[in-house]
VOPAGU-2260 file (C-alpha; in pm, 1 decimal, decimal comma):
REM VOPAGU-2260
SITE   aa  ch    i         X         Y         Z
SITE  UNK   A    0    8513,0    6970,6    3041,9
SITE  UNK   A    1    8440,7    6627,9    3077,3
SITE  UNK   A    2    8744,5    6438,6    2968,9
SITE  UNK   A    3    8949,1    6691,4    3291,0
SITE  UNK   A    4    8706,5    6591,7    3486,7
SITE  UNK   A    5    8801,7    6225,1    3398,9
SITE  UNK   A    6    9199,6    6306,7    3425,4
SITE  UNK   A    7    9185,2    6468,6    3739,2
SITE  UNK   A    8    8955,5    6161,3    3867,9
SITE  UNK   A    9    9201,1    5935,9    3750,4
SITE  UNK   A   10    9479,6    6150,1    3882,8
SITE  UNK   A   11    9307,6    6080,4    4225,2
SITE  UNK   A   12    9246,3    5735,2    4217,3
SITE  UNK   A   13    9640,1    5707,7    4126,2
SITE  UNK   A   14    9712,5    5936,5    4399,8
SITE  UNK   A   15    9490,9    5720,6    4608,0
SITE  UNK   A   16    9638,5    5405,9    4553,5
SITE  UNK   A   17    9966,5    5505,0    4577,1
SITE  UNK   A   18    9932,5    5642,1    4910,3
SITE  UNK   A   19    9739,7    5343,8    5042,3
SITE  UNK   A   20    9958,5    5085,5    4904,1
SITE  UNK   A   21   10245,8    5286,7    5141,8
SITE  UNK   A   22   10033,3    5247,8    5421,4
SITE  UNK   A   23    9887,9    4955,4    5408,5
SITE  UNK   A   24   10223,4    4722,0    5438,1
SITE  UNK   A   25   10250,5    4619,7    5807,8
SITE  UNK   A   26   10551,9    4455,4    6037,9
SITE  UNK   A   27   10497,5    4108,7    5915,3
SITE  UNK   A   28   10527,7    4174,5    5570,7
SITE  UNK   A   29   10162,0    4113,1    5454,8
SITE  UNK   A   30   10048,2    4404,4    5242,7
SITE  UNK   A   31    9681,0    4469,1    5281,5
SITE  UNK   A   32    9454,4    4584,0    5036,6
SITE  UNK   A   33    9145,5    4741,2    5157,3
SITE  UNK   A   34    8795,9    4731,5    4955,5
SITE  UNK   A   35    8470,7    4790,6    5103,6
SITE  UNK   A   36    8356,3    4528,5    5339,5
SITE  UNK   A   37    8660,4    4286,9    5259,4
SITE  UNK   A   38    9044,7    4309,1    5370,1
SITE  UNK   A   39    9271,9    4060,4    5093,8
SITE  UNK   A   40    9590,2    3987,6    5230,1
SITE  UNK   A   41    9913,2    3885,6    4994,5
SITE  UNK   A   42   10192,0    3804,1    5126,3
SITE  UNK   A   43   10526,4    4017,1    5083,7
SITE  UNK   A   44   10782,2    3761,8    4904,2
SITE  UNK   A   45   11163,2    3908,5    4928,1
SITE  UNK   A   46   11487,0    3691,0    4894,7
SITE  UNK   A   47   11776,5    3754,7    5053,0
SITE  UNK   A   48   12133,1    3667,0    4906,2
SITE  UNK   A   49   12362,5    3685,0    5149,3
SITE  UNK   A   50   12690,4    3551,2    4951,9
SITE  UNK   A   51   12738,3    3895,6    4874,7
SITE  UNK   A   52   13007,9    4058,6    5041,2
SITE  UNK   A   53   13048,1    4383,8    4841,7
SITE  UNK   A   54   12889,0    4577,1    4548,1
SITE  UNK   A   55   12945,8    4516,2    4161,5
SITE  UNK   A   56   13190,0    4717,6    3989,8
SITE  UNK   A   57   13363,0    4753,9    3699,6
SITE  UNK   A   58   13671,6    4649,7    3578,2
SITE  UNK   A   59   13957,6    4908,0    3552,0
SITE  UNK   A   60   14049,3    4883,3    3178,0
SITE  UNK   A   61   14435,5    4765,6    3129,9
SITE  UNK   A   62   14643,2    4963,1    2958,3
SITE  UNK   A   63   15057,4    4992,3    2894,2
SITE  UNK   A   64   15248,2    5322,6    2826,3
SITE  UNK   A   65   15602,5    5424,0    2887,5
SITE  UNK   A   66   15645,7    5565,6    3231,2
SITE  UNK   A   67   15900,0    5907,3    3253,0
SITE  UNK   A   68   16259,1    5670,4    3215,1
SITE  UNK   A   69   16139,1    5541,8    2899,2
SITE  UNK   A   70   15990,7    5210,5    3055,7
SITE  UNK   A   71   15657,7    5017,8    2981,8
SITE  UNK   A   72   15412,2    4951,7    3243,8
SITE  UNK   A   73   15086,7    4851,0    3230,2
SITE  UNK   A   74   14790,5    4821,9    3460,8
SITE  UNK   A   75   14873,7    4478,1    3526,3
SITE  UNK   A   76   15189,1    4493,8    3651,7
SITE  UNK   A   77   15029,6    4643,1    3987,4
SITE  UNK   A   78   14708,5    4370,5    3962,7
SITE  UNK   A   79   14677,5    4290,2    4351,9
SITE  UNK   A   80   14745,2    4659,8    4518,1
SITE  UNK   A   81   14502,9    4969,7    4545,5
SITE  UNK   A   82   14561,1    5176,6    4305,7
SITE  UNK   A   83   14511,0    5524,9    4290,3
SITE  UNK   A   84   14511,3    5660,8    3944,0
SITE  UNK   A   85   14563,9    6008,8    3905,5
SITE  UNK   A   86   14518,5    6158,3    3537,4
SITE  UNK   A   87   14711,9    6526,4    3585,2
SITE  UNK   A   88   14899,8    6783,3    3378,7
SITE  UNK   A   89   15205,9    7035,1    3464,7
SITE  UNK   A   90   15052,3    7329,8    3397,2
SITE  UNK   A   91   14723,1    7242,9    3593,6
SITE  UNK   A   92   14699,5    7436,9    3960,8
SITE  UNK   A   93   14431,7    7201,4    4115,4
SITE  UNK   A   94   14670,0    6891,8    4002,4
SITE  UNK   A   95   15004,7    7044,0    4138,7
SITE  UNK   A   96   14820,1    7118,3    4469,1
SITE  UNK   A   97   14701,6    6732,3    4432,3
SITE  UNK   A   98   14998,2    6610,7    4393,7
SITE  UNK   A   99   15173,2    6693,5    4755,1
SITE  UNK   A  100   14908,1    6508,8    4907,3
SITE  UNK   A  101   14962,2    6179,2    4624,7
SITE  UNK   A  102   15371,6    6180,0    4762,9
SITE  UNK   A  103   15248,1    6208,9    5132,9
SITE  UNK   A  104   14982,0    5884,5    5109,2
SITE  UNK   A  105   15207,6    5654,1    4896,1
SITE  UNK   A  106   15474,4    5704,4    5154,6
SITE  UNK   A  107   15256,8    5632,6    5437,4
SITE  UNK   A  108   15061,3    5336,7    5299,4
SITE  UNK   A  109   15321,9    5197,5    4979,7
SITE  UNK   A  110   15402,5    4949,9    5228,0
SITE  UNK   A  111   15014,4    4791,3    5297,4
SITE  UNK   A  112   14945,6    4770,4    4943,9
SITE  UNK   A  113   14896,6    5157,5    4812,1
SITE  UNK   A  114   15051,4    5195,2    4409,9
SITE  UNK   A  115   14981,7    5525,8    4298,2
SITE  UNK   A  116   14976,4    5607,2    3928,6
SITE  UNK   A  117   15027,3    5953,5    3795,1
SITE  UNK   A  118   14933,8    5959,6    3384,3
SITE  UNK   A  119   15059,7    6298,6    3264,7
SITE  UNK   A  120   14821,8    6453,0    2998,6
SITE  UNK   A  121   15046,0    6717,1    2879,6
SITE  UNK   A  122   15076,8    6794,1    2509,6
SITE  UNK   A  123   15512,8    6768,8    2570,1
SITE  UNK   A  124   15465,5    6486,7    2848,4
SITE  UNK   A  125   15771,3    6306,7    2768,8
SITE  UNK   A  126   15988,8    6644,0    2764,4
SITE  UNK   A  127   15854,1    6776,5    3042,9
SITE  UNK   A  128   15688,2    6545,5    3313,1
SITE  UNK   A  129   16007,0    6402,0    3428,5
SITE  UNK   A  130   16148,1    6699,7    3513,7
SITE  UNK   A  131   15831,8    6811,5    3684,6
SITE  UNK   A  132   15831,5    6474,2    3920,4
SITE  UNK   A  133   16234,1    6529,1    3986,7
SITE  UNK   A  134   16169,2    6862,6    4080,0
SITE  UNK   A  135   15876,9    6832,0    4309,4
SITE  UNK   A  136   15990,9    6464,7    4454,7
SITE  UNK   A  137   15711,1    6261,4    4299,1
SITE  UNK   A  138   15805,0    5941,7    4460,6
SITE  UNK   A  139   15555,1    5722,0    4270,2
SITE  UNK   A  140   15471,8    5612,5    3911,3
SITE  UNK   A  141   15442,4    5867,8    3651,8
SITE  UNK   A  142   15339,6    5745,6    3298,4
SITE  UNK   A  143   15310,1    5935,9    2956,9
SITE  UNK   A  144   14935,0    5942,7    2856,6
SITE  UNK   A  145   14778,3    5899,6    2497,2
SITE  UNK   A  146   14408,0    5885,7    2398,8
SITE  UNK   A  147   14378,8    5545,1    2388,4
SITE  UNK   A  148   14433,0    5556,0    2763,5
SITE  UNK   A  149   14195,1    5867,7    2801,5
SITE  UNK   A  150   13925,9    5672,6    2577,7
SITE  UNK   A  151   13957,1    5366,3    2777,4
SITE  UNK   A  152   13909,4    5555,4    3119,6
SITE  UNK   A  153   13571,3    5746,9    2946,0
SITE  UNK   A  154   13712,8    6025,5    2852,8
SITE  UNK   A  155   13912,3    6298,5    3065,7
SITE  UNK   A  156   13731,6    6546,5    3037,7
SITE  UNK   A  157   13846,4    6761,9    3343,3
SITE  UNK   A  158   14154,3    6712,2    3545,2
SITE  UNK   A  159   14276,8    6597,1    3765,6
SITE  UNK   A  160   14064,7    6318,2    3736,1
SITE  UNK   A  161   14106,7    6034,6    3979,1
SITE  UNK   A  162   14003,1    5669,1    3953,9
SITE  UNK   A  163   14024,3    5430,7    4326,9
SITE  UNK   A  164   14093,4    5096,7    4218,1
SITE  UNK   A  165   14061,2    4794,7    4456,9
SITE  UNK   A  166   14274,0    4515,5    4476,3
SITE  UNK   A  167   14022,3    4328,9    4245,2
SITE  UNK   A  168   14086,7    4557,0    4009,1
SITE  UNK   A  169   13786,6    4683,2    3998,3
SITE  UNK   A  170   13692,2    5090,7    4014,0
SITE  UNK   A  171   13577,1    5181,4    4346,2
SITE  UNK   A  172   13540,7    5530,3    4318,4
SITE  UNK   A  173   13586,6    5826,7    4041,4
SITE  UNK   A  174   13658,2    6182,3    4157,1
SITE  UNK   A  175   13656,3    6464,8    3911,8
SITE  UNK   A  176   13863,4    6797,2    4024,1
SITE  UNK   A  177   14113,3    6829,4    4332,5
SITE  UNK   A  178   14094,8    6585,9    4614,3
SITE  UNK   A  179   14263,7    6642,1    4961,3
SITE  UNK   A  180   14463,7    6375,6    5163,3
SITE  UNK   A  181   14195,1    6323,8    5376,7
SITE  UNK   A  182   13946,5    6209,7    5099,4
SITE  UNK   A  183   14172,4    5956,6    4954,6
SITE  UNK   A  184   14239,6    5808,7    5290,5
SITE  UNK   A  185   13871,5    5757,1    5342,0
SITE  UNK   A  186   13891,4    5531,7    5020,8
SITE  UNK   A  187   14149,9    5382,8    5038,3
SITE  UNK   A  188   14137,0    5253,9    5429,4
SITE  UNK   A  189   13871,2    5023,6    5364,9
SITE  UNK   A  190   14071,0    4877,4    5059,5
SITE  UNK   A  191   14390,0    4856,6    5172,0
């Protein structure tokens, strides 16, 4: 009985604390702690940077595979655009749907900047993605995916799966399942 009386008086004086050390901070910055009889003041110290421009982010890892006329591209052949990289399948609804909005936004904004890459994760890729992107006008890069590409990215583990890369080359932005037009645009303004 007497060590939970102990706990929940500790418990309290936690509580307590907490609660007066959220009150206590005023407009000026000087946190002050209250005992009986005596106020201490100590001064709130903060730094401000202000070189920074933008948030940290990592790196998008480079990669090269053969795009669907038997090419090789990699990652840094498009170093200076915003990329949008869309990891997608034939025989995946959400990514067909997808897809008609990926032709729409690299025709409107190819010409500010906008590469979009399509890496088909089909078991038959190379048989059957170019046929796919002929038949439903893909108008932008389509490469042939392997694992090393899917390890390098984390691991698909869902698609589509869709990276926003900035012209730093740096990942912006990871969606996971279908985007509309609308969403990528959001991104992507800012970027482009």
């Amino acid at each position: 009985m007497k060590n939970n009386k102990q706990f929940i008086m500790l418990i309290a004086a936690l509580i307590f604390l907490t609660a007066l050390s959220l009150f206590a901070l005023n407009t000026t910055g000087v946190l002050k702690i209250f005992s009986p009889g005596r106020t201490i003041s100590v001064e709130k110290k903060t730094e401000v940077i202000e070189d920074i421009k933008k948030p940290v982010v990592n790196p998008a890892p480079d990669f090269a595979l053969l795009d669907i006329n038997g090419e090789k591209k990699s990652m840094s052949d498009f170093s200076g655009k915003v990329i949008i990289l869309n990891f997608w399948a034939t025989w995946c609804p959400p990514c067909r749907e997808e897809i008609k909005h990926l032709i729409e936004l690299y025709e409107e904004y190819k010409h500010r900047g906008l590469e979009i890459i399509g890496v088909s994760l089909d078991w038959n890729a190379q048989r059957v993605a170019g046929p796919f992107a002929e038949e439903k006008g893909i108008n932008y890069t389509i490469l042939l995916g392997d694992q090393n590409v899917v390890d390098l990215y984390g691991g698909i583990m869902s698609i589509p799966t869709t990276f926003i890369i900035g012209r730093d080359g740096g990942i912006r932005d990871k969606y996971i399942g279908y985007r509309n037009k609308t969403d990528f645009e959001k991104d992507i303004e800012g970027l482009l």
